[in-house]
Phi, psi and omega in degrees: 000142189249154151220160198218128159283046221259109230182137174307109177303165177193135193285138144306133160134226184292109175304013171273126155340137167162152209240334141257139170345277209307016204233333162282351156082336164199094175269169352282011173265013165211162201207122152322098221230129182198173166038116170263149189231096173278170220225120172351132154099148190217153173211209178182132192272126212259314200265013196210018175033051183234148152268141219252125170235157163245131207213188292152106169240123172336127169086005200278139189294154192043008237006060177310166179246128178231171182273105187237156173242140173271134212266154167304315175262049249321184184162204208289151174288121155247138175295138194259311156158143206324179138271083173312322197290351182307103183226125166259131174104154167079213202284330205227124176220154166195154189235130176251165211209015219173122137271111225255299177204182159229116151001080186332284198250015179253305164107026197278074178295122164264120173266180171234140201215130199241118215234151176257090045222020171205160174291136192231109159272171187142157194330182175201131207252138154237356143331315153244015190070042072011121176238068209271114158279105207264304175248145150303125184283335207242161153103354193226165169267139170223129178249129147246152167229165155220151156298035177351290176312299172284003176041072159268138147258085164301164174170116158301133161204038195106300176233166192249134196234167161201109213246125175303022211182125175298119167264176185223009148207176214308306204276357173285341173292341181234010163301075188093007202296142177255142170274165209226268171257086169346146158064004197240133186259138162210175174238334170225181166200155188244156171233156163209086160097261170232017154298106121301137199218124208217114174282083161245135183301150164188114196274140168212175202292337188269351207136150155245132174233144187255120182254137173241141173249146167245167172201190200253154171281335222235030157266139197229114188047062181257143169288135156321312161339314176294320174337146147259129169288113196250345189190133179230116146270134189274090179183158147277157205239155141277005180176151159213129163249199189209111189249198163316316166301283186216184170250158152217146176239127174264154159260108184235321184245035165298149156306282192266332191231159221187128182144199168255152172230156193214136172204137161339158158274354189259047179015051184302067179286015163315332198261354185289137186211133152335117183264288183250165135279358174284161169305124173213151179275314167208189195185160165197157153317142171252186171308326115343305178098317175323312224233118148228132166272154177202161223223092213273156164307317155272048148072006170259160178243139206238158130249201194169144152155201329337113180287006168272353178287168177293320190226090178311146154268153114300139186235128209248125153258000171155141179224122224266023172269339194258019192299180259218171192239332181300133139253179167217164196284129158244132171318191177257168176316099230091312180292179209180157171098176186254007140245014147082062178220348183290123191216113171297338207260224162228129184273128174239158152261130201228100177062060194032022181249139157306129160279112152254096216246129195287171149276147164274193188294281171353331176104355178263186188261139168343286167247158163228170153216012151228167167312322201299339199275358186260140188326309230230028165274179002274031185242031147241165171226178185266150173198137169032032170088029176213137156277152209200142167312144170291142160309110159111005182242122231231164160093154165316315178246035199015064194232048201246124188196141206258339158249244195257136193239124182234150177231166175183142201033064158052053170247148182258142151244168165238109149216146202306000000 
């Protein structure tokens, strides 16, 4: 049996109601915001009982992307707050595309993001508008799990590691990381207790089937060998957790069979069973074990459970074909005040829409996108979307330089 929750998304910030931009009254620094569009990936915040997606709102200037929540027992999408790192064009760009997971209680999205000259996941700050690139997507298969509770980090890259630490820049991936197994490739991993449960895809000529392996957290440099194999499935799978109990797996892009699957952890397959049949992209668990949210391949979003009943319900919690046609006026991203112009940062302009871009301690904006937007010229340039001292010029206001400074066309060099 279906029931469907369905309800006016709504931005924090101005609350009036309208169905075009110029019905918010001072464009471009408030925008009629309607129909939310997620973006790959689902997580849930454990302590405020939401599910977390990243989007999209229809009509929004640049399309922004924002981190929004949803109520678990449901009710309106609200934006948590924009995604800043998004920068296009020229030598250096990056897109985020994607969500990999989230964080319950640290409250941490690791996104997926596509960077010249590779796809990267890893943290998203929005305190600083920050996007920290931790793995590299290509040349490796990547499994992450994280430990919230136990601030753990699992992760596949060729052998399976583990890091004492949610990270939060690049060099926290090899700070201390214990090798696990050696040599062993995965696409997800699971924890239970001191049970490692580790997933890998593996396409052939017969077919693809997805294999679980278990192993121990507290092995060090262990041969791939040491796994137990516990289970092969004929599917590919898109996503796995691990609650107490059992495993589950979805399935989306099968021809034929499509859906959440449940299996014992001791990989009884007498016991395995269908939850749902849709097709999904992803999915998570809640804290319990009872509950699973999940994500259709179109983008709606779903839950089910009790999963120990005979007959889980389903709940359609959104559906971005049936949304509401009504929106309501928001400021653009950042801005404030009752005409949406108050900006704590620096304002930039991009295709005629307002920026509002924090400052670092220094005083300059997080990103640009031209020389003009950085403070301290002409002895900063804009570079790969950070302002940054001219070569050889030092100091807050890189106006610091140990030899000698000649200018031309009213540019300075410093030279050593």
């Amino acid at each position: 049996m279906y029931s469907i929750t369905l309800m006016l998304i709504t931005i924090i910030g101005v609350t009036m109601a309208c169905t075009e931009h110029y019905q918010c009254g001072n464009m471009p620094y408030s925008n009629c915001v309607k129909n939310f569009n997620p973006l790959p990936g689902i997580g849930l915040d454990s302590t405020n009982e939401n599910v977390i997606l990243l989007g999209t709102f229809n009509s929004t200037a640049l399309n922004y992307q924002y981190i929004s929540s949803l109520p678990t027992a449901g009710g309106p999408i609200t934006s948590q707050y924009p995604v800043m790192c998004n920068v296009g064009g020229g030598s250096y760009y990056l897109q985020t595309n994607g969500m990999y997971a989230y964080t319950p209680y640290s409250k941490i999205p690791f996104l997926i993001a596509q960077t010249n000259p590779a796809p990267f996941t890893g943290p998203y700050f929005s305190n600083n508008g920050s996007f920290v690139q931790i793995w590299a997507l290509i040349r490796y298969t990547l499994g992450l799990y994280f430990d919230d509770i136990n601030s753990r980090t699992y992760y596949c890259d060729g052998n399976v590691h583990r890091i004492n630490k949610i990270p939060s820049t690049a060099n926290d991936r090899y700070d201390g990381a214990i090798d696990m197994y050696l040599n062993q490739n995965c696409n997800f991993l699971g924890v239970n207790g001191n049970d490692l449960y580790l997933l890998s895809i593996y396409y052939g000529d017969n077919g693809t089937t997805s294999k679980v392996y278990k192993g121990n957290i507290n092995c060090d440099k262990c041969a791939a060998s040491d796994l137990t194999k516990i289970a092969t499935l004929n599917f590919e799978a898109t996503a796995f957790q691990v609650t107490s109990t059992h495993m589950y797996f979805s399935v989306g892009y099968n021809k034929t069979t499509n859906g959440l699957i449940q299996l014992p952890l001791s990989g009884d397959m007498i016991a395995l069973r269908w939850v749902v049949s849709d097709p999904i992209l992803k999915f998570v668990m809640d804290t319990t074990g009872q509950w699973a949210f999940y994500q259709t391949t179109d983008r709606a979003i779903k839950k089910v459970g009790p999963m120990m009943a005979n007959h889980p319900q389903t709940t359609v919690l959104y559906n971005p074909f049936s949304s509401p046609s009504e929106g309501t006026c928001s400021c653009a991203p950042d801005f404030k005040g009752n005409n949406c112009q108050s900006c704590s940062g620096s304002v930039q302009w991009v295709q005629g829409n307002p920026l509002c871009v924090p400052l670092n301690k220094g005083g300059a904006p997080l990103t640009c996108t031209q020389d003009y937007n950085c403070p301290n010229l002409p002895f900063q340039s804009c570079q790969q979307s950070t302002c940054v001292c001219r070569p050889g010029f030092t100091g807050t206001t890189c106006q610091d330089c140990k030899g000698s400074v000649t200018w031309n066309n009213g540019l300075p060099t410093c030279n050593l």
